[in-house]
N, C-alpha and C positions, 0 to 999 in steps of 0.2 A: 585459447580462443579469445578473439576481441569483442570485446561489447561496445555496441554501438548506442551512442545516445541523441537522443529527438531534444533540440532547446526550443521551451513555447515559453515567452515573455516578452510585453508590451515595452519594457526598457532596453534598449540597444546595450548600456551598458552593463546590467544585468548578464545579456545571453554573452555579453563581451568575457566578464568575469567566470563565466563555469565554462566557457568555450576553453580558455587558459589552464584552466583547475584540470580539466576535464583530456584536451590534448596532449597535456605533458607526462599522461602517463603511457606505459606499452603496450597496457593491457585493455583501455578505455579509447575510443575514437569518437568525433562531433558527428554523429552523419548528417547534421543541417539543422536550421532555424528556422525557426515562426515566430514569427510578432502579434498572431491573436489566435486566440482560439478557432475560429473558423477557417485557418488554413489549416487545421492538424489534421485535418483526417485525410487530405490529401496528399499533403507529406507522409504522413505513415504508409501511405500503399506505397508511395512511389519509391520512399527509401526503406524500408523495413526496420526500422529501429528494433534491438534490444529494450532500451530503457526510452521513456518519456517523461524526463523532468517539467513539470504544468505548471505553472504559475495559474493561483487560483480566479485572483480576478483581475479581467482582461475587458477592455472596451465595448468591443462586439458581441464576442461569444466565451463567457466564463471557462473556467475549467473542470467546471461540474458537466455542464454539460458536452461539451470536447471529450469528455471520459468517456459518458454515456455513448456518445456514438461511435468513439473508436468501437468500443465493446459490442456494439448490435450489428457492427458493419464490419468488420477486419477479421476474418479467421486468425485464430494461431495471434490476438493479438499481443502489441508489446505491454512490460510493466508498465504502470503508471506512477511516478513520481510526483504528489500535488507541492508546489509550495508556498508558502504563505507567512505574512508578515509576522502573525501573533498566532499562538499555539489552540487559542479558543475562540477561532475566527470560526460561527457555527458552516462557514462554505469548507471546511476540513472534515467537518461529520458529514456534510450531503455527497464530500465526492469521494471518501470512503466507503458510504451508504451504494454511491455509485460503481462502485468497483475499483477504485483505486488500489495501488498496493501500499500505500504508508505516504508519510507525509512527511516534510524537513519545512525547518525553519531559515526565513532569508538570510539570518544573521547567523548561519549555519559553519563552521570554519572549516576549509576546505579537506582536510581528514573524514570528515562527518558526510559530506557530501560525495566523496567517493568509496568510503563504505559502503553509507548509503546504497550509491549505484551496483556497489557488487553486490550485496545483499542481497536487491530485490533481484537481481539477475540472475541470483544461484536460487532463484525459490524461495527465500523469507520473506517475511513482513516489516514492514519500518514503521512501528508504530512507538509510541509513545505515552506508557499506559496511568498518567497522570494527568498527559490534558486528554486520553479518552475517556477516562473516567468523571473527566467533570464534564466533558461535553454531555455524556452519557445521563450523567444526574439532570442533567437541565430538559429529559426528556422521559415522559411519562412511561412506565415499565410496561412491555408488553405483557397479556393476559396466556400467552400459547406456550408458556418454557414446558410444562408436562409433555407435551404433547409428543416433542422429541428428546427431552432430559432422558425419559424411561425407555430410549433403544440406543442409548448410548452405554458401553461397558464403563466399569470403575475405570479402566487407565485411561481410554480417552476421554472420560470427566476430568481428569485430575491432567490429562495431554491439553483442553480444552484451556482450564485455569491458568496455566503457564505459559500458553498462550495468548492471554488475556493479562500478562504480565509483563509481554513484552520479549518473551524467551525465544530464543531459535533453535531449530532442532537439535541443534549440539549441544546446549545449554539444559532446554528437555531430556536430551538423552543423561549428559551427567547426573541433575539433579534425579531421576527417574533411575537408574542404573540399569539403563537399559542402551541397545543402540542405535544409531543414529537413522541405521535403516527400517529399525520394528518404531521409531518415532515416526518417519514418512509413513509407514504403513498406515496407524492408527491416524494419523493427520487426514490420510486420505479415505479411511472408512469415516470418520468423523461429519467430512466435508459432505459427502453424501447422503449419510442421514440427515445433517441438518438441512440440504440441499441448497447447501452455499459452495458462491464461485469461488473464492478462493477462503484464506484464514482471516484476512482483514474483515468480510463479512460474516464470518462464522464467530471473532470477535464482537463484534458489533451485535450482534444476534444476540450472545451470550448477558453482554450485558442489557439490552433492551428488551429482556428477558425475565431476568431480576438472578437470572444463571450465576453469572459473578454481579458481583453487589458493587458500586462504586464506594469508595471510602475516603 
């Protein structure tokens, strides 16, 4: 299957460079570019992207917000990819917050950025759990972890943590000795108690929580 990718960045040479990265492979296609955030949501109907690589801050319309509406407007929508100069740039915790699915660094080498893209495409998360950890410190613990910590079972606490570390479900299933498929499971009884949209938020949860502790 080909995954298709949405380029949203204010630099021509920028969408120039992951256009290239991005083409050259068999399995990856451009299906089109944006130059600001307030054409994206009309690109995503009209093309249906796979993936949306977002440049966070954009002239017009940021990429916090471009998240936000693909997600309240677009059934079935695509992943989101934010990207961003510096790794504790706090517009990566609001468009995480927002529903994003992980974030890459502009200075990202081209390996990293099409991982990246298949990653978020097969269903993981592209997080980074060093600068989410200190974004996360720079923000007051929420007072509600009780509330759903106690309907959560022991493996998805401990499915939850390694998550919050950065693991993908293969990597969960190893370290866990369990499989790949009873990892999705608990991923997804998880997501619904917490009643987050995807792991990025149930992340993010976890630790604004005081769930996992930043260190």
């Amino acid at each position: 299957m080909t995954i298709s990718v949405l380029l949203v960045d204010d630099e021509r040479l920028i969408r120039a460079g992951l256009a290239a990265i991005i083409g050259a492979e068999p399995d990856l296609t451009v299906a089109g570019e944006a130059d600001d955030g307030a054409e994206v949501l009309d690109a995503v109907r009209r093309l249906r992207p796979d993936v949306v690589l977002m440049d966070v801050r954009m002239p017009r319309l940021d990429g916090i917000e471009a998240t936000r509406r693909i997600l309240a407007a677009v059934p079935d929508p695509p992943k989101i990819i934010v990207v961003t100069t510096f790794e504790n740039d706090e517009y990566v915790y609001d468009a995480l917050k927002a529903g994003a699915d992980g974030f890459l660094l502009k200075r990202a080498r081209p390996d990293e950025i099409l991982q990246a893209v298949r990653m978020v495409a097969g269903g993981d998360t592209l997080l980074f759990p060093a600068a989410i950890r200190a974004l996360a410190a720079a923000h007051a613990p929420r007072a509600d972890a009780a509330d759903w910590h106690a309907r959560l079972t022991e493996r998805e606490a401990d499915v939850l943590r390694l998550m919050a570390r950065g693991r993908s479900n293969a990597e969960i299933a190893a370290e866990l000795f369990v499989s790949p498929q009873t990892v999705k499971t608990h991923v997804g009884n998880l997501l619904a108690k917490l009643q987050a949209r995807d792991r990025t938020q149930a992340v993010i949860l976890a630790y604004e929580t005081g769930f996992v502790v930043p260190r």
